[in-house]
matplotlib code that plots the C-alpha trace (Angstrom):
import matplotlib.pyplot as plt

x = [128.9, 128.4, 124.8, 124.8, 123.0, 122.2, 120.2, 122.8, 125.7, 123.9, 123.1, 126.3, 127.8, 125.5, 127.0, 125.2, 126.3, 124.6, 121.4, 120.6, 117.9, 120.3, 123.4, 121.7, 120.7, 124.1, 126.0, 123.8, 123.6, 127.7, 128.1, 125.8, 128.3, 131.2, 130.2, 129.5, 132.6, 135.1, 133.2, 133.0, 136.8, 137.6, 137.4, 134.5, 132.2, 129.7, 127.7, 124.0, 122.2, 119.2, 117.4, 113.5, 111.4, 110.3, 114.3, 114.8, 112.1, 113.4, 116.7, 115.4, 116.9, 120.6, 120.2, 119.3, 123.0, 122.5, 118.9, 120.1, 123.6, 120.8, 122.7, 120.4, 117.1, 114.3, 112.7, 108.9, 109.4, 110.8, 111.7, 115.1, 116.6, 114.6, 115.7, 119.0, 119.7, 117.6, 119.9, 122.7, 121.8, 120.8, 123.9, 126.5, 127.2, 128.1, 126.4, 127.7, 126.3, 126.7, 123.6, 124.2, 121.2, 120.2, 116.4, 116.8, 118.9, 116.2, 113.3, 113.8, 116.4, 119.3, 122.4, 124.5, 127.3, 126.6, 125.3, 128.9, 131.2, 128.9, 128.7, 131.1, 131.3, 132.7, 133.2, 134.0, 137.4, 136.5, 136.6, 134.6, 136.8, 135.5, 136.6, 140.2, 139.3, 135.9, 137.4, 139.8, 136.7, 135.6, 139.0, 138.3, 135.1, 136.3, 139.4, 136.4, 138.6, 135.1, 134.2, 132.2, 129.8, 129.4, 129.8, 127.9, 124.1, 123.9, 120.2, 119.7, 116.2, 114.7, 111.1, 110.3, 109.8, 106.1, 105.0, 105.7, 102.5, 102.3, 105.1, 104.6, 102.3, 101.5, 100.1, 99.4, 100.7, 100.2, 102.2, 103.6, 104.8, 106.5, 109.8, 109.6, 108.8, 111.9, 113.7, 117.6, 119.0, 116.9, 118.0, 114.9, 113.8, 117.1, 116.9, 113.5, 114.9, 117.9, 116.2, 113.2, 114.8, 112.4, 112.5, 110.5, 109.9, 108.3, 106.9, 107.7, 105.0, 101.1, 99.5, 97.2, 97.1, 94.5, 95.6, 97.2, 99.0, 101.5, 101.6, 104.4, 105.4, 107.0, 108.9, 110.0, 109.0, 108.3, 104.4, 105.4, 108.3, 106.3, 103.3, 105.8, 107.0, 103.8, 103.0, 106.1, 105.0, 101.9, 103.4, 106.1, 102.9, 100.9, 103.6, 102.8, 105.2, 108.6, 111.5, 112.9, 116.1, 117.5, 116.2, 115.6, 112.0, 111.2, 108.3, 106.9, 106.1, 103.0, 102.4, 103.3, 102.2, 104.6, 104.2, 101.6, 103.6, 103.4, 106.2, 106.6, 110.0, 111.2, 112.3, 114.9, 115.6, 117.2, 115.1, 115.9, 112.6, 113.1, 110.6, 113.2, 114.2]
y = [83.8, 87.7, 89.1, 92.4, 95.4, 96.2, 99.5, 100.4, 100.1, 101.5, 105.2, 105.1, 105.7, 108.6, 111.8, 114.4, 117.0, 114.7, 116.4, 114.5, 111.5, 110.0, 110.4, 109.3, 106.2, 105.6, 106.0, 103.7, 101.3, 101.6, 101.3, 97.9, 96.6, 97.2, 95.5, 92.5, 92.7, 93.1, 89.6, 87.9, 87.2, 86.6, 83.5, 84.8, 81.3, 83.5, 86.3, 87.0, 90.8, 91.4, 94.5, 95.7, 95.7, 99.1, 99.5, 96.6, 97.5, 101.1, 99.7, 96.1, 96.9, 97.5, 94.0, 91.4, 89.8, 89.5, 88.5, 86.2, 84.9, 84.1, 85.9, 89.0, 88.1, 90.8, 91.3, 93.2, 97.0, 97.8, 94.6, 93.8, 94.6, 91.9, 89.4, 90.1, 89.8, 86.6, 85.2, 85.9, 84.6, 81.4, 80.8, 83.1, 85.3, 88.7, 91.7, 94.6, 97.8, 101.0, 100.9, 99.8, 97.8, 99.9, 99.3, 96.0, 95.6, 97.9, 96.5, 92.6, 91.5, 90.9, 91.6, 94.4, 93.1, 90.4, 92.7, 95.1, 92.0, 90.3, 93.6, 94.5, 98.7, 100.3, 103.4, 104.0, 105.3, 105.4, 101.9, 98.9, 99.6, 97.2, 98.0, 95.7, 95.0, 93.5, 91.2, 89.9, 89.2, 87.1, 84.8, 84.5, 82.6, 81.2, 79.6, 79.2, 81.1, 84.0, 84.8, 82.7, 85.7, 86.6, 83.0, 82.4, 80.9, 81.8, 82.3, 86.1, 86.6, 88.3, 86.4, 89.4, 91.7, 92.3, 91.1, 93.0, 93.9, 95.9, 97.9, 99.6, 102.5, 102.9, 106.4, 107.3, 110.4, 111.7, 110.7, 114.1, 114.6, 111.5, 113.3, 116.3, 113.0, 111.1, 114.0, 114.1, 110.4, 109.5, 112.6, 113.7, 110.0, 109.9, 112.8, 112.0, 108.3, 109.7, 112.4, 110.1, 106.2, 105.0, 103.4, 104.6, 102.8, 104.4, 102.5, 104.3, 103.3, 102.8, 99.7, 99.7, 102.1, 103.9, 105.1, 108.6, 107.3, 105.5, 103.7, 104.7, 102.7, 103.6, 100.9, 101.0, 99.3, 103.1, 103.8, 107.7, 107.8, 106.3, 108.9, 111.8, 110.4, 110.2, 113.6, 114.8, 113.2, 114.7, 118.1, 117.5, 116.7, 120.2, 122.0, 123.8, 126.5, 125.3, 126.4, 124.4, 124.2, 122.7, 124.6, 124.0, 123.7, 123.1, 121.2, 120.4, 117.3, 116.3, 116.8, 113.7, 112.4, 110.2, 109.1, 112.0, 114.9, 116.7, 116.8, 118.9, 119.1, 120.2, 118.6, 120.6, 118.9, 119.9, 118.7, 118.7, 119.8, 118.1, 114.9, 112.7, 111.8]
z = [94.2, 93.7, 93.6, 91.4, 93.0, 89.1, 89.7, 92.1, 90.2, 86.6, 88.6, 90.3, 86.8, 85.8, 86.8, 88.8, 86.3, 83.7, 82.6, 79.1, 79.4, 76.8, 78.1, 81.8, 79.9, 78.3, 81.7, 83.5, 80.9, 80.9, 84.1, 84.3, 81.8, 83.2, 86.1, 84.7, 82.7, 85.6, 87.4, 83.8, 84.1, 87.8, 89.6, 92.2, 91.8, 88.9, 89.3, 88.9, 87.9, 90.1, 88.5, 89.6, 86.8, 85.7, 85.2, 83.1, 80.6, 80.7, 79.1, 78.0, 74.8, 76.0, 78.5, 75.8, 76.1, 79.7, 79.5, 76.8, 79.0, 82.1, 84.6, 84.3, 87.0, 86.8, 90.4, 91.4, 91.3, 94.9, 95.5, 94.0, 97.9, 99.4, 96.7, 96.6, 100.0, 100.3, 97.6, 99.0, 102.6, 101.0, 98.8, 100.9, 98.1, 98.3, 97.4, 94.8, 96.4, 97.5, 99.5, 103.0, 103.8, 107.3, 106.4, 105.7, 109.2, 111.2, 109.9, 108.4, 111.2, 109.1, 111.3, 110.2, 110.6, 108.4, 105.4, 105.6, 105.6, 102.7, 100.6, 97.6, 97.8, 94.5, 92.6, 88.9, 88.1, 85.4, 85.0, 87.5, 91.0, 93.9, 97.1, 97.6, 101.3, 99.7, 97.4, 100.8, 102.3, 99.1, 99.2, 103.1, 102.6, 99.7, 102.2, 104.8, 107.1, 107.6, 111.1, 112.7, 113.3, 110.0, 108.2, 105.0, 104.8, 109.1, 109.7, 110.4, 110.9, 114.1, 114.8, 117.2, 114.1, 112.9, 109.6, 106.6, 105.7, 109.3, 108.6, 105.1, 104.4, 100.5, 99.0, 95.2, 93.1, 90.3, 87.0, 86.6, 90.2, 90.0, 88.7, 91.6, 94.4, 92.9, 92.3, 89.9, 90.0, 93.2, 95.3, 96.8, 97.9, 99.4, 101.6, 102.5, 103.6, 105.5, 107.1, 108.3, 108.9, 106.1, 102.9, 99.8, 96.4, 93.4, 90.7, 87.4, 85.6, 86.2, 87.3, 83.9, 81.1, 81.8, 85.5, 85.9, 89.1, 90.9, 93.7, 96.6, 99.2, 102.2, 104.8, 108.5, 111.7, 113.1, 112.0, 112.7, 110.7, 107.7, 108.2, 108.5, 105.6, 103.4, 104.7, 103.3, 99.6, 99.3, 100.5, 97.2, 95.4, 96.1, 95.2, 92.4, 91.2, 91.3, 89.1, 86.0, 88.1, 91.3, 94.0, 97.8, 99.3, 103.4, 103.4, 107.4, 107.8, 109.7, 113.6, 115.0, 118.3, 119.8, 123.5, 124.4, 123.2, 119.8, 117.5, 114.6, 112.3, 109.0, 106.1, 103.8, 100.7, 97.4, 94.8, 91.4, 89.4, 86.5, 85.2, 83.8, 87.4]

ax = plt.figure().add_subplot(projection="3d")
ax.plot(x, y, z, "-o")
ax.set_aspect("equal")
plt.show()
């Protein structure tokens, strides 16, 4: 069984170079596709399409055939991450991603080593191009000749973690800093995730019409990490006069108190300015 990373795969199509809304659509959309068109064919026990919500009704027009097919599942915005990977310890299916899974390694208990033998990396050549030691792995379990330590449905979870609920700060911004927060194809997030071990979901769209904000969420079992974090996001937020261009901002983050002693770093990110993000 393989568990399409469908958000993953549709960006990793979209060039950075790629500055059109419409041709950003088109590449994503293409890259979905071709996906699902490389699996379609190859003996891999099916596949299923895990995509958040705000992306699917973004593009719900281009997905109908999948949506139609049922092998297209539409997960809460910010969650696709936490379903797929649920999925896929439950049926021992592998993951198409790019996306390593740290967060979801640091702060759910999955073990690592689990999540890189059960995850399908890939690039676009420009055609669907899994990675051949990936699809090696797939005939290994397939033969049931996995490693015991990293055999299919194995529980994973840590009971020493706290709940979820204890570990995710949420923050609201603005409808038109949502592009500058985001930043070109997810760049600024990124940074922002690398720099500071945390893991941030935007929803796209308000919560009801008449609501000029969004609601951010920001994940890790470190409560400093995710306030540096949020200070970082409402520092993007006040910033006023930035250039129609990518350009490069250092925002400090908060002072942090961690064990008695102050800390204060900075976060360099280049952020690309523009709202279709």
């Amino acid at each position: 069984m393989i568990v399409i990373d469908g958000m993953n795969v549709a960006l990793a199509n979209v060039p950075r170079t790629c500055s059109s809304p419409e041709e950003r659509r088109a590449r994503a959309v293409q890259g979905l596709w071709l996906a699902v068109e490389y699996f379609s064919v190859r003996d891999v026990g099916g596949f299923k399409v895990f995509l958040p919500r705000g992306f699917f009704e973004d593009h719900a027009q281009d997905l109908e055939d999948l949506e139609r097919a049922g092998v297209l599942f539409v997960t809460p915005g910010g969650l696709d991450d936490n379903f797929m990977i649920s999925h896929a310890d439950q049926h021992g299916a592998f993951i198409v991603s790019n996306d390593r899974f740290v967060d979801h390694s640091r702060d759910r208990g999955y073990d690592q080593a689990w999540l890189d033998y059960h995850r399908i990396p890939f690039m676009f050549d420009p055609t669907f191009a899994p990675d051949p030691d990936a699809l090696l792995r797939i005939d290994e379990v397939a033969r049931g000749k996995a490693p015991d330590a990293v055999a299919p449905r194995r529980a994973r979870i840590r009971n020493d973690l706290p709940p979820p609920s204890a570990r995710v700060n949420v923050t609201r911004v603005p409808l038109d800093a949502v592009g500058r927060v985001i930043g070109k194809a997810g760049a600024t997030v990124r940074a922002l995730e690398e720099d500071l071990n945390v893991k941030i979901d935007v929803d796209k769209k308000p919560a009801t019409p008449d609501d000029s904000t969004v609601e951010v969420r920001v994940r890790s079992a470190n409560a400093d990490d995710r306030a540096a974090a949020i200070a970082c996001i409402h520092q993007i937020v006040a910033t006023k006069h930035l250039k129609a261009a990518q350009t490069t901002t250092t925002t400090s983050t908060a002072t942090l108190n961690r064990s008695g002693h102050d800390r204060r770093g900075d976060f360099s990110v280049a952020m690309d300015l523009s709202e279709d993000a």
